[in-house]
Backbone as CSV, one residue per row, in Angstrom:
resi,resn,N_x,N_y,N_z,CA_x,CA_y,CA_z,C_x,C_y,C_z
1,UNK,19.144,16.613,3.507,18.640,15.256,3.560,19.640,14.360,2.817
2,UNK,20.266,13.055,3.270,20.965,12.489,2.942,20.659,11.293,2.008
3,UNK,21.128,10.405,0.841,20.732,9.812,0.430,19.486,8.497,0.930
4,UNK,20.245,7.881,1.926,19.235,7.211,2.848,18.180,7.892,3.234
5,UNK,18.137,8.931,3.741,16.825,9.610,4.208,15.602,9.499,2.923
6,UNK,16.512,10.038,1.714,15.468,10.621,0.432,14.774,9.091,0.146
7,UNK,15.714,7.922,0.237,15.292,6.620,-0.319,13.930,6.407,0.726
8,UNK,14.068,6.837,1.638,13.343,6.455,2.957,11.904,7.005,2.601
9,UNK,11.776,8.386,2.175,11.027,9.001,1.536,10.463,9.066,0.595
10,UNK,10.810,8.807,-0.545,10.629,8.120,-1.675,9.685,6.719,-0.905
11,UNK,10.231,5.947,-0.457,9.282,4.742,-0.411,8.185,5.162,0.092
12,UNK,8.275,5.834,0.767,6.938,6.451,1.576,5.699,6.516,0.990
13,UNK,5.905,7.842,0.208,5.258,8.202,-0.658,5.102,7.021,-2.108
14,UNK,5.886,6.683,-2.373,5.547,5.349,-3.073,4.217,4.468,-2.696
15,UNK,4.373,3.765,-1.072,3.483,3.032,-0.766,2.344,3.786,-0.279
16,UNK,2.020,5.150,-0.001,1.084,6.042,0.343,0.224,6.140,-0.829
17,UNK,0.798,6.596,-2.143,0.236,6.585,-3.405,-0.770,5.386,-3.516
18,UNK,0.592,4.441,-3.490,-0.219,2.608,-3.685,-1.827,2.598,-2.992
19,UNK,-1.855,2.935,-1.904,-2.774,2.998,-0.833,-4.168,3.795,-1.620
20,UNK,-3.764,5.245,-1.935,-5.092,6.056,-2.634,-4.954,5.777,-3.726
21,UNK,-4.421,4.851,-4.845,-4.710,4.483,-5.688,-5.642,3.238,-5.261
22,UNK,-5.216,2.168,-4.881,-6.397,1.143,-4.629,-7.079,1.627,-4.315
23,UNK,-7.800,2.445,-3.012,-8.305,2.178,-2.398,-9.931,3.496,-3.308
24,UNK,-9.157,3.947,-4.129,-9.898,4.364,-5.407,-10.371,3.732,-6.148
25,UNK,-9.452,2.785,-6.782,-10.228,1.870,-7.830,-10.994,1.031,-7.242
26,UNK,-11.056,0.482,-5.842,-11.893,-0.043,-5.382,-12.880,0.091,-4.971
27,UNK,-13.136,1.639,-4.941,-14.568,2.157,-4.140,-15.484,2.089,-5.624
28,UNK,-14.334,2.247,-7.190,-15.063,2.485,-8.754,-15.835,1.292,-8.648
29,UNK,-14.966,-0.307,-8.447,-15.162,-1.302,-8.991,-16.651,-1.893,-8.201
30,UNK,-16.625,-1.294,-7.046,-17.370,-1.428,-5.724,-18.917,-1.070,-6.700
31,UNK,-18.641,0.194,-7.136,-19.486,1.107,-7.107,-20.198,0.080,-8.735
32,UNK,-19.439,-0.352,-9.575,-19.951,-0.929,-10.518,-20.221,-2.565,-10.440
33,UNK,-20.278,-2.646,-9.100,-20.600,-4.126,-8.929,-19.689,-5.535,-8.522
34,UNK,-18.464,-5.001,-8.812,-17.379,-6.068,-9.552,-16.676,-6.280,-7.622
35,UNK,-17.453,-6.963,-6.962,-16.937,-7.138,-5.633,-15.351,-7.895,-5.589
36,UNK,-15.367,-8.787,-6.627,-13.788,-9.738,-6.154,-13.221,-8.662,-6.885
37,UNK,-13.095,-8.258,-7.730,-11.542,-7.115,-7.573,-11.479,-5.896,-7.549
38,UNK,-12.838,-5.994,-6.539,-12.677,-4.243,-5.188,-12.048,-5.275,-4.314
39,UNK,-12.224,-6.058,-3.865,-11.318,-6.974,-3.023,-10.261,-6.856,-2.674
40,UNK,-9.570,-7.458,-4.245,-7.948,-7.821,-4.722,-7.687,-6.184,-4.523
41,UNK,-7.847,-4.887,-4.648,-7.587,-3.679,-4.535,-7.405,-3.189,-3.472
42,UNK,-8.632,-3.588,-2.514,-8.065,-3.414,-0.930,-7.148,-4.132,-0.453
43,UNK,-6.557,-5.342,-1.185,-5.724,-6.105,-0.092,-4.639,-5.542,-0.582
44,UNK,-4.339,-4.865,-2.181,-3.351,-4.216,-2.558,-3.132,-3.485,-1.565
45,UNK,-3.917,-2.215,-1.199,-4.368,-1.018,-0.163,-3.824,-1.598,1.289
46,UNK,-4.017,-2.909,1.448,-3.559,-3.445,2.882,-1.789,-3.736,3.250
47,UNK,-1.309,-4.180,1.640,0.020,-4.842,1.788,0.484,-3.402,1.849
48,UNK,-0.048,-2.234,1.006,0.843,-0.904,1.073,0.623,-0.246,2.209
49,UNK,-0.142,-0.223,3.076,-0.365,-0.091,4.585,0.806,-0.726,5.340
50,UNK,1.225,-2.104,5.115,1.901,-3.286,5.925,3.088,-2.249,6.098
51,UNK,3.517,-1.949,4.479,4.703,-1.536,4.060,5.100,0.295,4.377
52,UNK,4.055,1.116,4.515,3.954,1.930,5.509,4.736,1.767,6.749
53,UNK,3.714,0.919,7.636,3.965,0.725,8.814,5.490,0.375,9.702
54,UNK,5.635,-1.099,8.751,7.377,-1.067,8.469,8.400,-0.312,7.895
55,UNK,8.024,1.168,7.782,8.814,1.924,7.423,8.914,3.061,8.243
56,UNK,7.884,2.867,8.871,7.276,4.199,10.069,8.308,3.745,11.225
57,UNK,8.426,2.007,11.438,9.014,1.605,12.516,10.432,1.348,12.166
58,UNK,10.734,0.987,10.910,12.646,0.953,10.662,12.454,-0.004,10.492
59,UNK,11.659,-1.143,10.021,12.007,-2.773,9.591,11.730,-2.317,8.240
60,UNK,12.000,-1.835,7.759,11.716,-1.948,6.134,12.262,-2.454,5.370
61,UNK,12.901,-3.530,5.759,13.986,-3.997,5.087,13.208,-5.738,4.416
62,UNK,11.746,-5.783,5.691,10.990,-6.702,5.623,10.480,-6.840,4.247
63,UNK,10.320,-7.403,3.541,9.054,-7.039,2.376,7.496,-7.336,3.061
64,UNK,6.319,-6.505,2.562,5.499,-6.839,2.850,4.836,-8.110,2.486
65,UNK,4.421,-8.622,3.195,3.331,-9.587,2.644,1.811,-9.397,2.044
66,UNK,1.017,-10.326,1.489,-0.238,-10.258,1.135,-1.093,-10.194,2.959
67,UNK,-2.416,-9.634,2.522,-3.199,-9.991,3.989,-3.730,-11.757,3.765
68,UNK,-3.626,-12.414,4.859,-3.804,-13.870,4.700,-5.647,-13.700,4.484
69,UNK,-6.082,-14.935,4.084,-7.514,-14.849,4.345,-8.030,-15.655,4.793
């Protein structure tokens, strides 16, 4: 695996993490009431999805954005 590849990989798993980390603290915050930042946690969970996706397809060069609301 070549340097580019590992970087490629590395992000991966970077924004995959991002993903089951929010989408953890948000089911806690959920679970204790605190709806606006189970919110702000899923949209975390959403931009690391974005950033997934653009990496799955080769634009990764994009930064992700926030989800609009």
């Amino acid at each position: 695996m070549d340097t580019q590849e590992r970087e490629w990989m590395h992000d991966l798993r970077n924004a995959a993490n991002a993903v089951g980390i929010s989408v953890t603290l948000g089911r806690r915050l959920v679970a204790d009431g605190d709806h606006v930042r189970a919110l702000e946690a899923l949209d975390r969970a959403e931009v690391a999805l974005v950033r997934i996706r653009d990496l799955l397809r080769g634009s990764a060069h994009r930064p992700a954005e926030p989800p609009r609301e």
